[in-house]
PDB file of N, CA, C and O in Angstrom, chain B, residues numbered from 101:
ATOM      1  N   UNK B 101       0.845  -1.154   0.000  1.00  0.00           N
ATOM      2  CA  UNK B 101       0.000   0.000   0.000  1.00  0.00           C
ATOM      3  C   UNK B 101       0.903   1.233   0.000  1.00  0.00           C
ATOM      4  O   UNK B 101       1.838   1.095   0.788  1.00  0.00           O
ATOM      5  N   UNK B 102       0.898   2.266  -0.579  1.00  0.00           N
ATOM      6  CA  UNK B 102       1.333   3.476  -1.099  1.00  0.00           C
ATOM      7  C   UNK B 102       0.483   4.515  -0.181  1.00  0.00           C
ATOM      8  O   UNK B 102      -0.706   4.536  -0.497  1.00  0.00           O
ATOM      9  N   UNK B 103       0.896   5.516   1.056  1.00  0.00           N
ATOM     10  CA  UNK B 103       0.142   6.121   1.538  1.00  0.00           C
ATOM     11  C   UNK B 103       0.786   7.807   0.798  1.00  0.00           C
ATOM     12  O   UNK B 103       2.015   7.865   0.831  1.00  0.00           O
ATOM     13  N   UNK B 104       0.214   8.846   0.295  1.00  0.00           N
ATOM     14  CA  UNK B 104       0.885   9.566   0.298  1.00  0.00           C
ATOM     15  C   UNK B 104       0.659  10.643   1.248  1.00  0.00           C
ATOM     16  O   UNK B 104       1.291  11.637   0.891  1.00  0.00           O
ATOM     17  N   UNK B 105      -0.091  10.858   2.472  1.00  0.00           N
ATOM     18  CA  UNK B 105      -0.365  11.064   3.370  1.00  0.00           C
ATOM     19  C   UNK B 105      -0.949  10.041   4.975  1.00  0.00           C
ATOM     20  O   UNK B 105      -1.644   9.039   5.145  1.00  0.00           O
ATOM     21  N   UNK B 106      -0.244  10.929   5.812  1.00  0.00           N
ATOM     22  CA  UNK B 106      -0.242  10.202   6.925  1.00  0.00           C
ATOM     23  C   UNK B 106      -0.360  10.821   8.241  1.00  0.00           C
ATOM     24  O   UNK B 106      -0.309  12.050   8.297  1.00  0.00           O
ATOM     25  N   UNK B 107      -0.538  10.008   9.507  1.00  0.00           N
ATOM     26  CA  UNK B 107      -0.899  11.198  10.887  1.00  0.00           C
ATOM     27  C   UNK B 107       0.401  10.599  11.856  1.00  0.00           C
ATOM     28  O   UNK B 107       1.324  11.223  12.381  1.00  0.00           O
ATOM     29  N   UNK B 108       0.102   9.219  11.871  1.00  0.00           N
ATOM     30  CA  UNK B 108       0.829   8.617  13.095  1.00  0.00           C
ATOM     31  C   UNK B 108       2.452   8.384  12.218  1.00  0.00           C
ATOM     32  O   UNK B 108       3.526   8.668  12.748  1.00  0.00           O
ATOM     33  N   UNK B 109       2.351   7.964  11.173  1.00  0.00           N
ATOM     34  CA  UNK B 109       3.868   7.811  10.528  1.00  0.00           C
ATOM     35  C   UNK B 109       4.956   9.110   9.830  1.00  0.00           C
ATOM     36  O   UNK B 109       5.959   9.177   9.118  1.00  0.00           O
ATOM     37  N   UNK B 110       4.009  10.032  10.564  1.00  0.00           N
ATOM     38  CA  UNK B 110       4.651  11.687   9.776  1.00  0.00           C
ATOM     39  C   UNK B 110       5.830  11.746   9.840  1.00  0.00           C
ATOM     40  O   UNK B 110       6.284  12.593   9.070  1.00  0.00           O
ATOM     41  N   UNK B 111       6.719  11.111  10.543  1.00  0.00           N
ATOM     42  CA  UNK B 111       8.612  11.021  10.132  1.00  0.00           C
ATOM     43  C   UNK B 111       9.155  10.853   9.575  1.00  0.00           C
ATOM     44  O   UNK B 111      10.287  11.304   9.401  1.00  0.00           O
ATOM     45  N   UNK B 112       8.118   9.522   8.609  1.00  0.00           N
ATOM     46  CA  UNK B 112       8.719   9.091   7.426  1.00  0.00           C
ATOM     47  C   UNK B 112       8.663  10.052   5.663  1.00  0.00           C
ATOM     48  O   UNK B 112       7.565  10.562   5.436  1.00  0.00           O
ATOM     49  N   UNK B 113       9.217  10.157   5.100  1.00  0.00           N
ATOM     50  CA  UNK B 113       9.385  10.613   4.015  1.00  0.00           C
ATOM     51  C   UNK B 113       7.879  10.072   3.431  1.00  0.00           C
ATOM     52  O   UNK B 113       7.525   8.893   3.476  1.00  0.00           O
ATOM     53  N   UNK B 114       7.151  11.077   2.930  1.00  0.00           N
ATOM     54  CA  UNK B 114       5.968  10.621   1.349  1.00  0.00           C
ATOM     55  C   UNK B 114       6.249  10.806   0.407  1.00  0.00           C
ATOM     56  O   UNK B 114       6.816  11.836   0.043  1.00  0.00           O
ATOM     57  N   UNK B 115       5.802   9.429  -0.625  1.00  0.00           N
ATOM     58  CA  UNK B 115       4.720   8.861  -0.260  1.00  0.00           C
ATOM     59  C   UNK B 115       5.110   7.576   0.796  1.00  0.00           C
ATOM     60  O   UNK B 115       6.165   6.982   0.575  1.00  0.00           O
ATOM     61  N   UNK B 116       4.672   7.355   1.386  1.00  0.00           N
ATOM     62  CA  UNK B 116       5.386   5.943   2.685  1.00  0.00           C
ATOM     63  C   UNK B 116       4.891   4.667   1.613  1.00  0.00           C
ATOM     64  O   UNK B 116       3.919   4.826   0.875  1.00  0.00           O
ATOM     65  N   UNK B 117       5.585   3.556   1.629  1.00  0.00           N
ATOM     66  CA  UNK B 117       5.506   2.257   1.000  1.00  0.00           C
ATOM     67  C   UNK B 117       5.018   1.250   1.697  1.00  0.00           C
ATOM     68  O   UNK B 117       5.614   0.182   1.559  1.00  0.00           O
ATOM     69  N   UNK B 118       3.858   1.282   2.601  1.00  0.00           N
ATOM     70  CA  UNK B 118       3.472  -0.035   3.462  1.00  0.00           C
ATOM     71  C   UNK B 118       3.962  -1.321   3.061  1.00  0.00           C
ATOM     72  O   UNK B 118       3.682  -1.555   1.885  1.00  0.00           O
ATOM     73  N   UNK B 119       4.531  -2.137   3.576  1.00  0.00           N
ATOM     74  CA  UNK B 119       4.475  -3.657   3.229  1.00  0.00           C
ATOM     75  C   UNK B 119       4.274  -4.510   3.936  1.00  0.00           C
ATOM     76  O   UNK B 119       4.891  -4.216   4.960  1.00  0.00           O
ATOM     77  N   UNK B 120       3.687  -5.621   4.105  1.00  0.00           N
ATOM     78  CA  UNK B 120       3.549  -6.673   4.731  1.00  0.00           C
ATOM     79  C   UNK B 120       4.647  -7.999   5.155  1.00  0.00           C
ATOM     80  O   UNK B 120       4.679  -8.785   4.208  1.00  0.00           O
ATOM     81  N   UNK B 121       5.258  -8.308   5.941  1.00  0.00           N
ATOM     82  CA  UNK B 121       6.590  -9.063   5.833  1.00  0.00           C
ATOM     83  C   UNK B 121       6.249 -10.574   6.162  1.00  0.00           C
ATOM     84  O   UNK B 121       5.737 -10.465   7.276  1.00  0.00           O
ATOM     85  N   UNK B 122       6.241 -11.402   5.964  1.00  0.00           N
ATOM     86  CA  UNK B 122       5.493 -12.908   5.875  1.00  0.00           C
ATOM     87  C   UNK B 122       6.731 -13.964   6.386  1.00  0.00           C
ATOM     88  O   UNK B 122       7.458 -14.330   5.463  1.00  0.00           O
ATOM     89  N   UNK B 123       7.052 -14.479   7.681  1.00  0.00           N
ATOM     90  CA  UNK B 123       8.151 -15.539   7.860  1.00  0.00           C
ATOM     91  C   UNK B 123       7.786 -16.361   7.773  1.00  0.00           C
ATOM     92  O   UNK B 123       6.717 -16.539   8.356  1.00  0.00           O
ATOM     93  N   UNK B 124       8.504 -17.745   6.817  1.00  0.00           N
ATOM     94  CA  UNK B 124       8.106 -18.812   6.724  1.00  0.00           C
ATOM     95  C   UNK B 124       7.836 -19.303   8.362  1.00  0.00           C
ATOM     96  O   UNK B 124       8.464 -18.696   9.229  1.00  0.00           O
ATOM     97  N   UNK B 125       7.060 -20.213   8.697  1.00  0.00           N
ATOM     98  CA  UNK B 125       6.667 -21.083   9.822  1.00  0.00           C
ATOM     99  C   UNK B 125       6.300 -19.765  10.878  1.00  0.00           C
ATOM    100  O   UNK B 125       6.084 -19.918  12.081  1.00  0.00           O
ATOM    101  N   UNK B 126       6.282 -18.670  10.287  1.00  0.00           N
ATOM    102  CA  UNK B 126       5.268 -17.888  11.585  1.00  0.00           C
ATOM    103  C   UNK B 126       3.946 -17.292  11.191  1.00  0.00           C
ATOM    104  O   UNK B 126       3.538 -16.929  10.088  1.00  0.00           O
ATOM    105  N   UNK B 127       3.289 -17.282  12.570  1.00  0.00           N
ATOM    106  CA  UNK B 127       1.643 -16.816  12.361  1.00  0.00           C
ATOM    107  C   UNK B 127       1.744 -15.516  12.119  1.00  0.00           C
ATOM    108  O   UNK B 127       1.128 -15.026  11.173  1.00  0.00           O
ATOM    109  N   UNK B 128       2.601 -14.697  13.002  1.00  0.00           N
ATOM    110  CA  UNK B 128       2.414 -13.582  12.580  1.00  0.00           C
ATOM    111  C   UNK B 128       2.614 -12.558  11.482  1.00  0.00           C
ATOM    112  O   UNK B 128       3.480 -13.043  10.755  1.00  0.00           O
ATOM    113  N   UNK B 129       2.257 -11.432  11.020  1.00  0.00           N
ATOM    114  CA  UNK B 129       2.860 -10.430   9.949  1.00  0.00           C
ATOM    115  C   UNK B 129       3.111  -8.971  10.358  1.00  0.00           C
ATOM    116  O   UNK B 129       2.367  -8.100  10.808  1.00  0.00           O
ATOM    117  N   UNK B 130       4.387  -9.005  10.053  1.00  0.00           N
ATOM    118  CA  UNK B 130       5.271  -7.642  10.528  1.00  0.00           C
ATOM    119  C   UNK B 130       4.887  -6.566   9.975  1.00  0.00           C
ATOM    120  O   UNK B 130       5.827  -6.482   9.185  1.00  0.00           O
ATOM    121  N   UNK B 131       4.227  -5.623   9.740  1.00  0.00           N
ATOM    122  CA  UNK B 131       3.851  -4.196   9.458  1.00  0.00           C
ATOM    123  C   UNK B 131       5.131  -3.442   8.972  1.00  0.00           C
ATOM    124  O   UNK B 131       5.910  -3.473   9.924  1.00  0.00           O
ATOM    125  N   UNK B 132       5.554  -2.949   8.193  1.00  0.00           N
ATOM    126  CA  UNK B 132       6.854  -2.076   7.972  1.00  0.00           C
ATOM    127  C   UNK B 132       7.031  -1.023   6.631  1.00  0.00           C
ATOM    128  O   UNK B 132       6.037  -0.404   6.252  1.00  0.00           O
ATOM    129  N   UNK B 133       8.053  -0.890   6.086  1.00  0.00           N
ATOM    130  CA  UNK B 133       7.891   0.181   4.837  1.00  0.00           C
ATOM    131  C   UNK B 133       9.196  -0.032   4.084  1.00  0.00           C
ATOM    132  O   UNK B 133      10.275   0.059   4.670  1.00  0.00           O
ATOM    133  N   UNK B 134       9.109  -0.296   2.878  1.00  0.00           N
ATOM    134  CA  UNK B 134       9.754  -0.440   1.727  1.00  0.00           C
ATOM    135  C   UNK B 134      10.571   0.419   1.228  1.00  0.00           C
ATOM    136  O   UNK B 134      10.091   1.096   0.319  1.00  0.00           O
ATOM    137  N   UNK B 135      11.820   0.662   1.555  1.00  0.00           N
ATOM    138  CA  UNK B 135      12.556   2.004   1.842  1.00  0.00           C
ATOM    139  C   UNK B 135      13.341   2.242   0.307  1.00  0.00           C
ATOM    140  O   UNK B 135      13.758   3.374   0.062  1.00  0.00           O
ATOM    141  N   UNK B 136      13.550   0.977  -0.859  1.00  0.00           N
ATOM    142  CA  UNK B 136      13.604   1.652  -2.098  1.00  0.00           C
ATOM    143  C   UNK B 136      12.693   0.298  -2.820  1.00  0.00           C
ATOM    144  O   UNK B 136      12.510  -0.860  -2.445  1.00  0.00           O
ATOM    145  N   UNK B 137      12.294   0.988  -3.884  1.00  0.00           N
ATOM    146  CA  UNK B 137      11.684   0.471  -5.097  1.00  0.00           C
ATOM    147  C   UNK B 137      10.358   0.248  -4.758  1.00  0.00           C
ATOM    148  O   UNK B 137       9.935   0.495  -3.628  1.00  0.00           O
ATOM    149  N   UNK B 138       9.465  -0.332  -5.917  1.00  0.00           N
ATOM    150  CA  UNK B 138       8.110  -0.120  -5.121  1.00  0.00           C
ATOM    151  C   UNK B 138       7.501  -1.465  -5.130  1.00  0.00           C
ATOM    152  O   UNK B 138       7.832  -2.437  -5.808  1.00  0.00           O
ATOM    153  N   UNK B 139       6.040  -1.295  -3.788  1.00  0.00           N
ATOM    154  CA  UNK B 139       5.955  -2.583  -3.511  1.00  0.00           C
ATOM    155  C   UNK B 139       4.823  -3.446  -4.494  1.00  0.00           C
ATOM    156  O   UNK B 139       3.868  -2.881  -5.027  1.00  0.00           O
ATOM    157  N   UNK B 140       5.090  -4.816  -4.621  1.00  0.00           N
ATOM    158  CA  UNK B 140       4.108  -5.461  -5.078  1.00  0.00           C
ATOM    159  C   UNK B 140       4.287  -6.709  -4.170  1.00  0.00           C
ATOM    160  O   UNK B 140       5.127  -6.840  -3.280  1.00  0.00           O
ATOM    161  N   UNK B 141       3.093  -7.833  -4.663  1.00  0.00           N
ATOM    162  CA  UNK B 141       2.844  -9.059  -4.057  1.00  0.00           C
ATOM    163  C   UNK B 141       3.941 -10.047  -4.529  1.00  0.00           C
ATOM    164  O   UNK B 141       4.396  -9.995  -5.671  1.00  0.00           O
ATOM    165  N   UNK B 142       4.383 -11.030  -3.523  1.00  0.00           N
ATOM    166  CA  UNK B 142       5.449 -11.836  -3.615  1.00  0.00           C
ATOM    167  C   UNK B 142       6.882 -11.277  -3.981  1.00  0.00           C
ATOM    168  O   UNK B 142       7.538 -12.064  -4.664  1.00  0.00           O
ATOM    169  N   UNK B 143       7.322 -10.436  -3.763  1.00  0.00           N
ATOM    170  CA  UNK B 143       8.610  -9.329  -3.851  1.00  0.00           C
ATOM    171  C   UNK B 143       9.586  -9.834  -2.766  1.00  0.00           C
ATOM    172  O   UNK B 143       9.358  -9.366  -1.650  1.00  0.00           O
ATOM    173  N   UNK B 144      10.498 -10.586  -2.847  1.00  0.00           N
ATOM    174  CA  UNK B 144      11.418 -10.703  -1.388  1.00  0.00           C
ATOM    175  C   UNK B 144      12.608  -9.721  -0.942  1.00  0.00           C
ATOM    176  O   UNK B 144      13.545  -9.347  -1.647  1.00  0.00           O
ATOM    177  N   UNK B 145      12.391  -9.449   0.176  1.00  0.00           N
ATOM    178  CA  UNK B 145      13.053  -8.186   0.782  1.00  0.00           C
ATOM    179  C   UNK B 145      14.110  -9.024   1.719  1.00  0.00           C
ATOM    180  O   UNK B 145      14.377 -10.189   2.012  1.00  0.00           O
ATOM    181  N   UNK B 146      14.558  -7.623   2.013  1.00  0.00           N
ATOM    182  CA  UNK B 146      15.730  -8.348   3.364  1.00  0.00           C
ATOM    183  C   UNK B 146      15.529  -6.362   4.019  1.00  0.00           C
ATOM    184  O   UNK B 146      15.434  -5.211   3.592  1.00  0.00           O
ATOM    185  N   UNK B 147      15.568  -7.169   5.293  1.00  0.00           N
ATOM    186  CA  UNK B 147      15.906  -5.660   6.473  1.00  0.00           C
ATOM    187  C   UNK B 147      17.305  -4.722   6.123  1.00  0.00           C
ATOM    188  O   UNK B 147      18.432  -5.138   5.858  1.00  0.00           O
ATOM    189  N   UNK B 148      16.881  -3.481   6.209  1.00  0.00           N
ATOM    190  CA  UNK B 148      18.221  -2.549   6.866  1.00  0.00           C
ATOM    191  C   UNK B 148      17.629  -1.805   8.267  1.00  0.00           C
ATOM    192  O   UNK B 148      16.500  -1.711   8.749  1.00  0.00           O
ATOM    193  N   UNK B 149      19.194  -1.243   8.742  1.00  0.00           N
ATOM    194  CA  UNK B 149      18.941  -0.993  10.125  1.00  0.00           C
ATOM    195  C   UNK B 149      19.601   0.729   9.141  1.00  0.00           C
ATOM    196  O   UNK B 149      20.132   0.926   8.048  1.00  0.00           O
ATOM    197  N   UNK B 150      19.074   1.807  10.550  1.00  0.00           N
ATOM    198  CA  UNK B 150      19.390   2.660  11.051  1.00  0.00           C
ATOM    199  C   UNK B 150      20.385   3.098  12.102  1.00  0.00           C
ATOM    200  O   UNK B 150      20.222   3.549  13.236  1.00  0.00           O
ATOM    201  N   UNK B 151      21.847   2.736  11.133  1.00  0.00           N
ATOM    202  CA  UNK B 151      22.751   2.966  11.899  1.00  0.00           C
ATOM    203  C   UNK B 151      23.331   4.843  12.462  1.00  0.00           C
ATOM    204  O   UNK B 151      24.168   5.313  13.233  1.00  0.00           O
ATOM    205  N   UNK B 152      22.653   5.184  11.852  1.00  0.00           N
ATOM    206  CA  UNK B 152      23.184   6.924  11.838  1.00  0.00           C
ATOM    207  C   UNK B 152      22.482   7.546  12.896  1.00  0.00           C
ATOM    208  O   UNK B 152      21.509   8.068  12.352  1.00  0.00           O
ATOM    209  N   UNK B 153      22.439   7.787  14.169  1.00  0.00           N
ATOM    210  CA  UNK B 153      21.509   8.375  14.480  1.00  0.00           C
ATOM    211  C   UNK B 153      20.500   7.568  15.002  1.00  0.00           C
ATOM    212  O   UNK B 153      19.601   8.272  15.461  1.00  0.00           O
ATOM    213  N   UNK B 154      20.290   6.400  15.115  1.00  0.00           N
ATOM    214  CA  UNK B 154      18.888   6.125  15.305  1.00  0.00           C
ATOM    215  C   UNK B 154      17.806   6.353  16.390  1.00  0.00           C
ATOM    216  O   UNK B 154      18.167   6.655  17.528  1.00  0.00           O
ATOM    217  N   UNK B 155      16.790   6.251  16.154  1.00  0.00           N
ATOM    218  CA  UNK B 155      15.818   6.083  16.724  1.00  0.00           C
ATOM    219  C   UNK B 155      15.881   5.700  17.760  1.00  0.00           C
ATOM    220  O   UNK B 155      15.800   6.586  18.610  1.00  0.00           O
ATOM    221  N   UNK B 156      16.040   4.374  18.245  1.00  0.00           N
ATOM    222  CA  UNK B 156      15.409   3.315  18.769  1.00  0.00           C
ATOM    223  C   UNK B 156      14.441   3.032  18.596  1.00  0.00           C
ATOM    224  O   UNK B 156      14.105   2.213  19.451  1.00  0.00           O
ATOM    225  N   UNK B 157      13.498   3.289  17.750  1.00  0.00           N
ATOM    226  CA  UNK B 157      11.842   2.884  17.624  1.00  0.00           C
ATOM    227  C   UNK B 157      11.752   1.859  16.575  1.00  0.00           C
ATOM    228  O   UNK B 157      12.797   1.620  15.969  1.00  0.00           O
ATOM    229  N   UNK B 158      10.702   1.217  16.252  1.00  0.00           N
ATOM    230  CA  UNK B 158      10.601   0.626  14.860  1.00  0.00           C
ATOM    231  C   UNK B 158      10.749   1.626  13.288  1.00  0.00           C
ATOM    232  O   UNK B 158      10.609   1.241  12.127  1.00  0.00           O
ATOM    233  N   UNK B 159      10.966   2.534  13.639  1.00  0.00           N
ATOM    234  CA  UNK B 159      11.733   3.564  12.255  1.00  0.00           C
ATOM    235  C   UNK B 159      13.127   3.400  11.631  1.00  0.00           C
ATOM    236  O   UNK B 159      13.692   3.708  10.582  1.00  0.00           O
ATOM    237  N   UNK B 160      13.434   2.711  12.882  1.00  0.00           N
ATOM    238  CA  UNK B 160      15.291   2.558  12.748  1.00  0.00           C
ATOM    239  C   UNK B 160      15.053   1.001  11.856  1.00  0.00           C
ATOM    240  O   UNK B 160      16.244   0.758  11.661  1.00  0.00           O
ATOM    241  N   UNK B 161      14.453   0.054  11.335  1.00  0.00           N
ATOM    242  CA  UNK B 161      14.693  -1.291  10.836  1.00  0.00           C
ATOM    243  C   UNK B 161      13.059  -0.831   9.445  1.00  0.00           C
ATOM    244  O   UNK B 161      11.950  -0.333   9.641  1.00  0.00           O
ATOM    245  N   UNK B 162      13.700  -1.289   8.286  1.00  0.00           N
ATOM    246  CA  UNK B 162      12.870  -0.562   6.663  1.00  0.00           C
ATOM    247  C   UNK B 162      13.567  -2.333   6.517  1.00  0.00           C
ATOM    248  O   UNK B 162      13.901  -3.172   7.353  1.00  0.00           O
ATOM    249  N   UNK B 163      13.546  -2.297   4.897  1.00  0.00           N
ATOM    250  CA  UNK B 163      13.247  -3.310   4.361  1.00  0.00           C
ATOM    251  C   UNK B 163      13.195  -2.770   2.382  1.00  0.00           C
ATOM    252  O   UNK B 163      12.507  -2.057   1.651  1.00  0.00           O
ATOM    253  N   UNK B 164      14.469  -3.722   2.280  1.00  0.00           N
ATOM    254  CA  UNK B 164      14.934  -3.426   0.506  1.00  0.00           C
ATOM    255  C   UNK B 164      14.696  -4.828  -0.003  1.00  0.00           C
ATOM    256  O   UNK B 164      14.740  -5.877   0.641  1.00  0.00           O
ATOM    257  N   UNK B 165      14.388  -4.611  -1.514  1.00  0.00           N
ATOM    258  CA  UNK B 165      14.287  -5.723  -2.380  1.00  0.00           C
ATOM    259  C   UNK B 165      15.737  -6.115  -2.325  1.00  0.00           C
ATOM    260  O   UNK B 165      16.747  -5.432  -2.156  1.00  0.00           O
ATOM    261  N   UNK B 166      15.509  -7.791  -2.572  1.00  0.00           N
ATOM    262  CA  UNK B 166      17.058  -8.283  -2.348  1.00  0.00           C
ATOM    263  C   UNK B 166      18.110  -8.231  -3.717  1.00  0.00           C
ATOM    264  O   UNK B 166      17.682  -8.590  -4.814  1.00  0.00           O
ATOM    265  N   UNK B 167      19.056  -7.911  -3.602  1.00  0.00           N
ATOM    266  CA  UNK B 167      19.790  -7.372  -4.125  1.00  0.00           C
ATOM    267  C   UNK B 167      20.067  -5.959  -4.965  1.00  0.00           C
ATOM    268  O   UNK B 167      20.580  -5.634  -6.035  1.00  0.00           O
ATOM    269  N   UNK B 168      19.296  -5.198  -3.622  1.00  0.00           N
ATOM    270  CA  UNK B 168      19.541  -3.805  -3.718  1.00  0.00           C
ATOM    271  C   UNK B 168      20.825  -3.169  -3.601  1.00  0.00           C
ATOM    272  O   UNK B 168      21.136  -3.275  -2.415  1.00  0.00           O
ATOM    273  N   UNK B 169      21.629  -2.628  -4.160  1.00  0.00           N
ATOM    274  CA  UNK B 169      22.995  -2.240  -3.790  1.00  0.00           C
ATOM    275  C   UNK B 169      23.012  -1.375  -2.729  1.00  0.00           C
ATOM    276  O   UNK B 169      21.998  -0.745  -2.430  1.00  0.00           O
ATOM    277  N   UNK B 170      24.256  -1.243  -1.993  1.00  0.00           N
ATOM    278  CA  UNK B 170      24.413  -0.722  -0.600  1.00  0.00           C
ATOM    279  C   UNK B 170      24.865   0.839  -0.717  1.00  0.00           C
ATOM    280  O   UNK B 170      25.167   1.490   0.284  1.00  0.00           O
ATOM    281  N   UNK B 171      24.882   1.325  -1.911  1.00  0.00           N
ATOM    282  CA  UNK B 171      24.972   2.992  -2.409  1.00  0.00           C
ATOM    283  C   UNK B 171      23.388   3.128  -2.817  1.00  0.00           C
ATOM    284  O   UNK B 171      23.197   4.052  -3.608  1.00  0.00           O
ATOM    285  N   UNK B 172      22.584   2.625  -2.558  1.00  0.00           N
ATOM    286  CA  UNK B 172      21.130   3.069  -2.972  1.00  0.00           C
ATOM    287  C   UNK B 172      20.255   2.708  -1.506  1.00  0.00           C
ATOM    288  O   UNK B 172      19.039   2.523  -1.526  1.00  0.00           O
ATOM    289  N   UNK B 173      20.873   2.657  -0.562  1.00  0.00           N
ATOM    290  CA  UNK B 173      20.204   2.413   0.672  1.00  0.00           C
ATOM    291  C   UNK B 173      19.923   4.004   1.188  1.00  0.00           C
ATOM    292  O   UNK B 173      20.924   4.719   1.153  1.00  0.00           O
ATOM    293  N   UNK B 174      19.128   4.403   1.489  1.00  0.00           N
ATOM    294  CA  UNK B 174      19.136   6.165   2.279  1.00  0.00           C
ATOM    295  C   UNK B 174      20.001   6.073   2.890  1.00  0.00           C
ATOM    296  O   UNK B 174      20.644   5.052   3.131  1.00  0.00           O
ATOM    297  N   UNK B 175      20.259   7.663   3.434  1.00  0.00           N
ATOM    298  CA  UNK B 175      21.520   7.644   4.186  1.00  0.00           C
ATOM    299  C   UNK B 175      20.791   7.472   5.718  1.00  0.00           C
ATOM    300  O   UNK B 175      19.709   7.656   6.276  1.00  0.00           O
ATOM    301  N   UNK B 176      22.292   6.941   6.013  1.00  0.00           N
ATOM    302  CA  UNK B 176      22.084   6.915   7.209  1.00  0.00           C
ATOM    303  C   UNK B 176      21.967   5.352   7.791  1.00  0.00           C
ATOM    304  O   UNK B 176      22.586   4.976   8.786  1.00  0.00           O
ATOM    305  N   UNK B 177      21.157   4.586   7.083  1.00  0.00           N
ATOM    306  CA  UNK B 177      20.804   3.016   6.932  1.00  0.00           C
ATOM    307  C   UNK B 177      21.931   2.274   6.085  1.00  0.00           C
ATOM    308  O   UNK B 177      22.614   2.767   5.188  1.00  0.00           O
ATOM    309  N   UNK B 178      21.974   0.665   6.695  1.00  0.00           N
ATOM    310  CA  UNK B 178      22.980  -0.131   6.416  1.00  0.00           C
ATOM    311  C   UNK B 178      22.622  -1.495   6.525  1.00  0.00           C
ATOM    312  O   UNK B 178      21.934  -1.639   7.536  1.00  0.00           O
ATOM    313  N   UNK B 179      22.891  -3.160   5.572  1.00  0.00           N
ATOM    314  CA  UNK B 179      22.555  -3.863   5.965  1.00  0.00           C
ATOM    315  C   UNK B 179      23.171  -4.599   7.422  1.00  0.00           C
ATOM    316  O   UNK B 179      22.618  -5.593   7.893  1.00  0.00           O
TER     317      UNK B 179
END
């Protein structure tokens, strides 16, 4: 989901990239945002962290298509 407005996620850059994160053998699904390229169904990602500065919140850990190069990560973020 593509929000290009928002209330509770206003830190993040718009338009925000919702995605859904799916682990094999778990019930649950991780809520997060697609920090380059855009999202579709069955797309496999891998996490980056927020090494610059961070947060500590769930803002500091996004999520890139895999084999995104590590000069196209925002700044600040790292795998």
């Amino acid at each position: 989901m593509v929000c290009e407005r928002s209330g509770a996620f206003s830190a993040l850059e718009k338009p925000i990239k919702f995605i859904n994160i799916e682990f094999k053998g778990v019930d649950t699904i991780l809520m997060s945002f697609l920090s380059v390229g855009e999202p579709k169904m069955g797309i496999r990602v891998i996490p980056i962290f927020r090494k610059l500065d961070p947060t500590f919140t769930i803002l500091d850990l996004s999520w890139v298509p895999v084999r995104t190069k590590k000069s196209d990560l925002p700044e600040g973020f790292s795998f």
